[in-house]
PALOVO-804720 format. One record per residue (C-alpha): x, y negated, z; residue in three letters. Coordinates in steps of 0.05 Angstrom, whole numbers, padded with zeros to 5 digits, always signed. Example, Ala and Ser with C-alpha at 12.3 -4.5 7.8 and 13.67 -1.06 7.14 Angstrom:
% PALOVO-804720
+00246+00090+00156ALA+00273+00021+00143SER
END
This chain:
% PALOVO-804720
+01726-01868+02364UNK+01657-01859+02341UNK+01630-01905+02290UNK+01553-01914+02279UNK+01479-01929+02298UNK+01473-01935+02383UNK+01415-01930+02417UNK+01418-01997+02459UNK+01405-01964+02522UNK+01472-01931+02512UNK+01506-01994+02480UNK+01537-02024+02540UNK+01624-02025+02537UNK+01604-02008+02459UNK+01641-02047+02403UNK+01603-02080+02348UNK+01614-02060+02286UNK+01578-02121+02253UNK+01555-02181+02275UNK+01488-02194+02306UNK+01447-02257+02310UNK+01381-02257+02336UNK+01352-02321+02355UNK+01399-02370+02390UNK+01433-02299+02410UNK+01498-02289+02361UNK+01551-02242+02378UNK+01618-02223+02330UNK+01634-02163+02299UNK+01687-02131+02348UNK+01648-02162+02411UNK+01642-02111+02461UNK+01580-02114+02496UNK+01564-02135+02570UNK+01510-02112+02606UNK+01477-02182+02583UNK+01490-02177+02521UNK+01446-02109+02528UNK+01400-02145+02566UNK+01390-02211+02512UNK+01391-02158+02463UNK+01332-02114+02491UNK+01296-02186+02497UNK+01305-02195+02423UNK+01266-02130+02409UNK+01332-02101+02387UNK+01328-02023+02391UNK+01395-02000+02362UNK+01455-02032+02340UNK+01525-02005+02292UNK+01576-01993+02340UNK+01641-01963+02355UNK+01645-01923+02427UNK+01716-01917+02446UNK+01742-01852+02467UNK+01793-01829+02511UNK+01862-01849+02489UNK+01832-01898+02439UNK+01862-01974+02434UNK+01813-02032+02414UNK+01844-02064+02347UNK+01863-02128+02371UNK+01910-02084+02428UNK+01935-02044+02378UNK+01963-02095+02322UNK+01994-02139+02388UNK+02029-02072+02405UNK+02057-02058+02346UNK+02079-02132+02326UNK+02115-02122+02388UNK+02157-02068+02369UNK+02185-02110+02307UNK+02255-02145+02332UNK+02233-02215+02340UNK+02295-02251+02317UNK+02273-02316+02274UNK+02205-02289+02272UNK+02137-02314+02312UNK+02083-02276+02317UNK+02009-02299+02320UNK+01965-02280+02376UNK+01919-02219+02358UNK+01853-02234+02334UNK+01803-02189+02282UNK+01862-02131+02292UNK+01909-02178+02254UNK+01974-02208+02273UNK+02004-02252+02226UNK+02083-02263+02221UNK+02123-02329+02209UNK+02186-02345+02194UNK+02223-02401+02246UNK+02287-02403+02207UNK+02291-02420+02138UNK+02319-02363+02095UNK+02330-02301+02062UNK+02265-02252+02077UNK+02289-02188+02073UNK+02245-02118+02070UNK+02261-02043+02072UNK+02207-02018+02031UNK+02219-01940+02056UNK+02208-01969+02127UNK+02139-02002+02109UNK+02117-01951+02071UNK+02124-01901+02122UNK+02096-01940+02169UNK+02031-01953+02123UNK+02026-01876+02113UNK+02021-01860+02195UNK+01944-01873+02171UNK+01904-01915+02135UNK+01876-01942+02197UNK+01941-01985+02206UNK+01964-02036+02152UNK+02030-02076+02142UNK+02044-02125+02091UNK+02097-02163+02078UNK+02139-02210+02020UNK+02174-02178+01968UNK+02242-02155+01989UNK+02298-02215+01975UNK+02248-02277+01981UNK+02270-02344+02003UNK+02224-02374+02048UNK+02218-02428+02103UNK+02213-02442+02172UNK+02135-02437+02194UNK+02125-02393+02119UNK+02082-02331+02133UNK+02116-02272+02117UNK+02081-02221+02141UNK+02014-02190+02168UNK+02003-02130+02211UNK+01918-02104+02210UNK+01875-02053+02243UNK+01825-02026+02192UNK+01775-01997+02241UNK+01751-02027+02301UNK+01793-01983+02350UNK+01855-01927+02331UNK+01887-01871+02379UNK+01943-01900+02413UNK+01981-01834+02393UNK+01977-01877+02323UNK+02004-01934+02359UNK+02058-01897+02386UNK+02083-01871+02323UNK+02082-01937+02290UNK+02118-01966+02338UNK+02171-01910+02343UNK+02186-01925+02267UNK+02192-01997+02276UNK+02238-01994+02337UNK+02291-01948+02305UNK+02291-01979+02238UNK+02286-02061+02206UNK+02223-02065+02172UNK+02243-02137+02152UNK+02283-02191+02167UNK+02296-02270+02163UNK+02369-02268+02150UNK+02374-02343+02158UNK+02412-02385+02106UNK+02490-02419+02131UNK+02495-02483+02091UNK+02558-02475+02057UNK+02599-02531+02028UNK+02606-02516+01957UNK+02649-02540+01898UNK+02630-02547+01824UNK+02675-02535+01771UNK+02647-02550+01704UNK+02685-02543+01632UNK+02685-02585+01574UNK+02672-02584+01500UNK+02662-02623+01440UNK+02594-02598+01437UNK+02567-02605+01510UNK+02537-02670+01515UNK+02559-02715+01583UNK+02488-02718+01598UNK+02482-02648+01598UNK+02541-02649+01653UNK+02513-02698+01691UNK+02447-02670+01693UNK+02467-02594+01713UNK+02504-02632+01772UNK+02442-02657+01800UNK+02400-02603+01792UNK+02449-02554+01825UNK+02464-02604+01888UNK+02376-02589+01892UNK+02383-02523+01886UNK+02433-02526+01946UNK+02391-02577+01990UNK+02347-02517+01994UNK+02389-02479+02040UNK+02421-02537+02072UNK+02489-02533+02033UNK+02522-02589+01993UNK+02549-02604+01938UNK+02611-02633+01961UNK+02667-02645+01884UNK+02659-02627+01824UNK+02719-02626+01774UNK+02711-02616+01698UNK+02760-02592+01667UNK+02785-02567+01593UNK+02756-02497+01568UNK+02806-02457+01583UNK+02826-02402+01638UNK+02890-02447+01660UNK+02847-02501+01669UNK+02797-02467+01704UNK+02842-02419+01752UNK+02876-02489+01772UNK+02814-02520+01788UNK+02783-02450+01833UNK+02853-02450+01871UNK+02845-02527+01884UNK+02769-02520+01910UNK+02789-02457+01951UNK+02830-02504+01998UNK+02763-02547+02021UNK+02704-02508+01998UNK+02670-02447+02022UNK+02638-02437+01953UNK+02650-02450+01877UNK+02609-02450+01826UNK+02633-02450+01750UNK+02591-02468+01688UNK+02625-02467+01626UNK+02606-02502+01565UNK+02604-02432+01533UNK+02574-02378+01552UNK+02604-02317+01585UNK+02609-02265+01525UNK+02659-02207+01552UNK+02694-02187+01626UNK+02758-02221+01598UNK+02723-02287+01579UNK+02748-02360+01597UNK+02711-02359+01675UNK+02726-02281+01693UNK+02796-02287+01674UNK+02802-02355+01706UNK+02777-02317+01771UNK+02828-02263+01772UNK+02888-02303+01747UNK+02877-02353+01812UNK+02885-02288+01848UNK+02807-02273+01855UNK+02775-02209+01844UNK+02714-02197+01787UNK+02666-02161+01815UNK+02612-02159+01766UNK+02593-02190+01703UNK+02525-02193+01675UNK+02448-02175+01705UNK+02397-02143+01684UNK+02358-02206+01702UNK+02332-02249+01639UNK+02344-02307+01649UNK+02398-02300+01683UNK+02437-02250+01645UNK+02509-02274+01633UNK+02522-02284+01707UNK+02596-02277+01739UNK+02605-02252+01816UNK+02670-02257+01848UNK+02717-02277+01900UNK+02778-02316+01923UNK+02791-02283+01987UNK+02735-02287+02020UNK+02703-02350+01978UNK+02649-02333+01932UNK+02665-02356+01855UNK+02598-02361+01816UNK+02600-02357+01743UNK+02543-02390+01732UNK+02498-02374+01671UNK+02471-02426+01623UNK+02399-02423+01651UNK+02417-02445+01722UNK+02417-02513+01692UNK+02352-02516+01685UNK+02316-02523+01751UNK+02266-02459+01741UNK+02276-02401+01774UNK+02326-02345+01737UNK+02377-02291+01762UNK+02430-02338+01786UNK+02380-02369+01851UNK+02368-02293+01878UNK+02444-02290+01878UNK+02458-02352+01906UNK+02408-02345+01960UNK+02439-02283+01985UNK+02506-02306+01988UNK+02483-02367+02030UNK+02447-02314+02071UNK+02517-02274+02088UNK+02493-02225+02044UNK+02550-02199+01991UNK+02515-02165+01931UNK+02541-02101+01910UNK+02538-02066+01836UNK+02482-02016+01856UNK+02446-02085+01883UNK+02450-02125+01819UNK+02440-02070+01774UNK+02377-02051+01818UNK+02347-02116+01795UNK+02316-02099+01729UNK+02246-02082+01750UNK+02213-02151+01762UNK+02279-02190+01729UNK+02240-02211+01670UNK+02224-02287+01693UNK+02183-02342+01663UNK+02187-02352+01590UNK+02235-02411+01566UNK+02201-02449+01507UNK+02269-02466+01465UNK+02287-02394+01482UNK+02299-02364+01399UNK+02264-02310+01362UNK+02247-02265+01378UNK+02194-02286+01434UNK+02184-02352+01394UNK+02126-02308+01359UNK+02091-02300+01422UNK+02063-02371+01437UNK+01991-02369+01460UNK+01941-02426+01452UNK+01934-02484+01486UNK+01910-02475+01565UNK+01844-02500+01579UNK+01826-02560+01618UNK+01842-02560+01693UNK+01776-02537+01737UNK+01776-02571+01810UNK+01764-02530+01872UNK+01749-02573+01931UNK+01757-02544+01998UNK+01713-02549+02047UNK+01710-02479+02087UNK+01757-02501+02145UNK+01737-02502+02226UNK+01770-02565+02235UNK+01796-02534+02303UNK+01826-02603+02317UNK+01769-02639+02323UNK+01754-02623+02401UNK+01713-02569+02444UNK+01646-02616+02426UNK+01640-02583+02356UNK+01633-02639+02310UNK+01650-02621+02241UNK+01696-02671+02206UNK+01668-02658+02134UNK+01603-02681+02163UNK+01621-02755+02188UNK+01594-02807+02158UNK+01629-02874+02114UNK+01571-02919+02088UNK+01523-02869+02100UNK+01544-02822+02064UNK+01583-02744+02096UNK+01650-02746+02079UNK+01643-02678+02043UNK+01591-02703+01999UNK+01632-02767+01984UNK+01685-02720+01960UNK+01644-02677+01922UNK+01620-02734+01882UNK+01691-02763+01870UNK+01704-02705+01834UNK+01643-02696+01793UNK+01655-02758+01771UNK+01729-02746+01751UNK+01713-02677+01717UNK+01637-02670+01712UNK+01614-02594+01701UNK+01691-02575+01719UNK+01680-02580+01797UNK+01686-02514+01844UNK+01658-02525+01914UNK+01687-02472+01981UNK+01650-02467+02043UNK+01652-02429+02097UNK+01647-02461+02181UNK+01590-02485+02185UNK+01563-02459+02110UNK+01484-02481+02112UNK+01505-02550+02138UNK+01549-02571+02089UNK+01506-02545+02034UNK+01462-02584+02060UNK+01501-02643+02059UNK+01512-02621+01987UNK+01442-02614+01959UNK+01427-02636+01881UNK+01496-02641+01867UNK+01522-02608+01803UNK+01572-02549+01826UNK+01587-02485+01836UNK+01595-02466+01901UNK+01622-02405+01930UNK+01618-02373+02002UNK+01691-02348+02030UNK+01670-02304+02100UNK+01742-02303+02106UNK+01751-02379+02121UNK+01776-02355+02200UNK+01836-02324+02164UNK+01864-02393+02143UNK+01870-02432+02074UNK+01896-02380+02030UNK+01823-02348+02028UNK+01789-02406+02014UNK+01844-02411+01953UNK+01839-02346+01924UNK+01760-02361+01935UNK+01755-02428+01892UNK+01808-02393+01835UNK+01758-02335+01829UNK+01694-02379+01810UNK+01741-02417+01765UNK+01713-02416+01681UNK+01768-02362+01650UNK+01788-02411+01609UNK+01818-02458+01667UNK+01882-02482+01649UNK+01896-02500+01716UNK+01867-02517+01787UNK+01863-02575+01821UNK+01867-02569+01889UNK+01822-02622+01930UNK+01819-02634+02006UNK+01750-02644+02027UNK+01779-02692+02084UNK+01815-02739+02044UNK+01765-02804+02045UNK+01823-02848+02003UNK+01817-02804+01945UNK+01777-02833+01878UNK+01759-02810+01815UNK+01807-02855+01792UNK+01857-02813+01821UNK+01835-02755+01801UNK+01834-02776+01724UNK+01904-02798+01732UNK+01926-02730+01759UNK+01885-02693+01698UNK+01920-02743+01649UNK+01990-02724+01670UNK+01974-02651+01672UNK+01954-02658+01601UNK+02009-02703+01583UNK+02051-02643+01606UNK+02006-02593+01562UNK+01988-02553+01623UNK+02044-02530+01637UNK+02080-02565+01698UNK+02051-02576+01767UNK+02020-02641+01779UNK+02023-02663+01852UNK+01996-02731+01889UNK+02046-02775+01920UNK+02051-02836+01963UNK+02120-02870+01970UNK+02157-02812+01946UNK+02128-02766+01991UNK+02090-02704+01973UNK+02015-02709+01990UNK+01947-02688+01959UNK+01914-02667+01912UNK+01954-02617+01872UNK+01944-02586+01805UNK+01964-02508+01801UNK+01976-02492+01723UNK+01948-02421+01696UNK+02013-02387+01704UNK+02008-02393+01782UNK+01946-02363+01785UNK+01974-02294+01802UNK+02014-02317+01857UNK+01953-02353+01880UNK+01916-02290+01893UNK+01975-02256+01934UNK+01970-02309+01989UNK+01941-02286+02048UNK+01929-02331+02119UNK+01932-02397+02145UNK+01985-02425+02083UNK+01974-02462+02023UNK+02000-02470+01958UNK+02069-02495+01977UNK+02113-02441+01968UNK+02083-02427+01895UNK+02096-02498+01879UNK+02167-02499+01904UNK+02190-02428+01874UNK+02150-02418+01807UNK+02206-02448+01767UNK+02165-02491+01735UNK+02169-02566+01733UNK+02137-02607+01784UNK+02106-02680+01764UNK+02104-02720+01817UNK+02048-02773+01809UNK+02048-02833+01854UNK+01971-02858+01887UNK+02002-02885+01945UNK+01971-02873+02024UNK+01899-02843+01998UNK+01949-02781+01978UNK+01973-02768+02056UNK+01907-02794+02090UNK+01870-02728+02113UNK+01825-02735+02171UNK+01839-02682+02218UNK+01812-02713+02289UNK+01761-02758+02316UNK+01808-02809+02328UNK+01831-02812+02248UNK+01760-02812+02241UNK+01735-02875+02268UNK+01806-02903+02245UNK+01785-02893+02183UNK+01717-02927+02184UNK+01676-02865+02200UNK+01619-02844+02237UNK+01618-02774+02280UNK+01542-02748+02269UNK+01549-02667+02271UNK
END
């Protein structure tokens, strides 16, 4: 391929390497040009253009990523059409996401001209979650390139969804003096959540004295109806011959490890009864944030049966979240107080649903006013000086639409890619000292200012330090609030996805804040639109 300035007379079959408008006359980067397009362009006065010129056995980038997502085995996976040189990757069965990092490393160092990036190895993840994206740097590659990569990915997994089995699990819990009934009741409830998420059940639960008698009696009894048991003691595991390890092995089990280098998470106990899995489970996993005991639960749900070199593999990256009552000697570590949430309101979008005539939601009108505008000022109003505006389809328009209004706005060229740009766009104009984002719809017409001072109040009632989401009727909606220590997981997503994932896997707690049907009314076609009392104008 040959990349640069092109005479136009010798443009024709050329590729663009940027885009070109000229008068009514615009034309993508990638485009290749027609003899009109030559034609409209010599009109223009246009004497040259930047252009890649395919040569023999070269591959345009949008063939190129299609042929190589087609060498990945498809199973639970859907693949995007190609567009840009990208194809993105989805899960359609929810799951463990599983990634051999030799295989994608030596598929990234064929050349720097072709790009795969993925999860991090061992990640739950949803049906519909991107997990994935294949991209073509340059406009155009060697198919020899091509070939290679997709030699590598037909011989060897790259990654996987290994999809989860709901399993029907028992929980054995022991008493003391000192564990509170609450306590009891409460780990109960959070673990039959933790299950939900992979479709299993919680289906008895048996407490029982202290003791390995008592606790081998109660495995052997689950083993006859269950298909998993998990034990938390009311102490904690402190040697290989404690209460739960011997209770495993003198109902006939096998111990096969005890303790991870994951913190928290440490004092974790992984054995069998035949071919049952017996969790020890560690005192964290009553909490309902993230720690050692989920990644090991979620591959056992997956099929997948952890070996010694896997869980002692999992120090790098198994230091989790901090836990506040956690003792010296991280106690000395507390920084100040987060700052006050910044909103980002989102309003790059193409609003593809809104029919081949091109009218932009954002732009209808209710009582005169554009519905992006209306938004804009509901949250000045709620957080005046605070307020983060993204745009991208359609940029000059809705600035317009925008004019005198007090924000900072900021431009994401990315906004074809999908939300995540337009995310990582608003969290980069955010003041440093954010202690959190709030995360507005630009479509949502029920949303006031009223609501948006009741989601900053509970964020601040929960010092900054929980996730605040919208609700109506006990369903999830919008807005959301993102605290600080998302942030970096914000600026990893890439493609059409949200925030969801984050929200659902940072292990921190999630405040659920109810503003009834304004929190689930977006306005996505022309239809909802005029149901909603609006005007199409643009």
């Amino acid at each position: 391929m040959r990349f640069g300035p092109v005479r136009l007379a010798d443009a024709e079959g050329a590729l663009l390497g940027h885009s070109v408008k000229v008068g009514a006359l615009k034309l993508s980067k990638g485009h290749r040009l027609s003899p009109d397009d030559v034609a409209a362009l010599a009109e223009a006065d246009v004497a040259e253009v930047i252009a890649a010129r395919l040569e023999p056995g070269d591959l345009p980038e949008d063939e190129a990523a299609a042929r190589i997502a087609a060498a990945i085995a498809p199973d639970h996976l859907r693949f995007s059409s190609a567009t840009t040189g990208r194809v993105n990757v989805y899960a359609t069965a929810t799951g463990l996401f599983v990634a051999d990092r030799v295989i994608v490393d030596l598929l990234n160092r064929i050349d720097p001209a072709i790009t795969l990036a993925c999860l991090a190895d061992h990640v739950a993840v949803e049906a519909g979650d991107m997990v994935a994206t294949i991209k073509i740097i340059p406009l155009a590659v060697p198919q020899a390139l091509v070939e290679q990569a997709q030699a590598l990915l037909r011989a060897d997994r790259a990654f996987e969804i290994k999809p989860f089995t709901p399993r029907r699990a028992a929980l054995v819990a022991t008493e003391l003096p000192s564990l509170k009934t609450q306590v009891m009741d409460k780990t109960r409830a959070v673990l039959t959540a933790r299950l939900l998420q992979s479709g299993s059940s919680l289906e008895s639960e048996q407490r029982v004295a202290h003791t390995t008698e008592a606790v081998a009696a109660a495995i052997s009894e689950a083993a006859a109806s269950h298909d998993l048991i998990i034990v938390f003691g009311a102490s904690a595991v402190a040697d290989p011959n404690d209460v739960i390890p011997a209770a495993i092995r003198l109902a006939g089990g096998v111990v096969d490890h005890v303790g991870m280098p994951v913190d928290p998470g440490n004092l974790l106990v992984l054995g069998r009864l035949g071919e049952i899995p017996v969790l020890g489970a560690p005192g964290c996993a009553r909490s309902p944030k993230e720690n050692g005991f989920d990644w090991i639960l979620d591959r056992l749900i997956a099929g997948e049966w952890p070996s010694n070199a896997d869980i002692t593999g999992l120090g790098v990256g198994g230091l989790l979240k901090e836990i506040p009552t956690r003792p010296q000697p991280r106690e000395g570590s507390a920084s100040r107080p987060p700052g006050p949430a910044g909103i980002v309101v989102l309003a790059a979008g193409q609003a593809s649903r809104m029919g081949p005539e091109g009218r932009h939601k954002l732009l209808a009108e209710f009582e005169g006013v554009p519905l992006v505008r209306r938004s804009v000022e509901t949250a000045i109003a709620a957080a005046p000086g605070r307020v983060t505006v993204v745009t991208g389809h359609r940029e000059a328009e809705i600035r317009a639409a925008l004019a005198g209004l007090q924000a900072t706005f900021v431009s994401n060229p990315d906004y074809a890619s999908g939300m995540a740009s337009s995310l990582v766009a608003g969290l980069s104009a955010l003041d440093a000292g954010a202690g959190g984002m709030l995360v507005m719809l630009a479509d949502m017409p029920g949303i006031t200012s009223e609501h948006l001072e009741k989601l900053i109040a509970a964020f601040e009632a929960e010092s900054g330090r929980a996730v605040i989401r919208a609700a109506a009727s006990g369903q999830r909606g919008n807005p959301v609030i993102l605290p600080k220590e998302t942030f970096h997981a914000v600026r990893q997503l890439v493609g059409d996805v949200g925030a969801r994932h984050i929200v659902e896997r940072c292990g921190l707690p999630v405040i659920d804040v109810e503003l009834g049907a304004a929190a689930r009314l977006d306005l996505d076609t022309p239809e909802a639109i005029v149901a909603a009392g609006g005007i199409l104008r643009g």
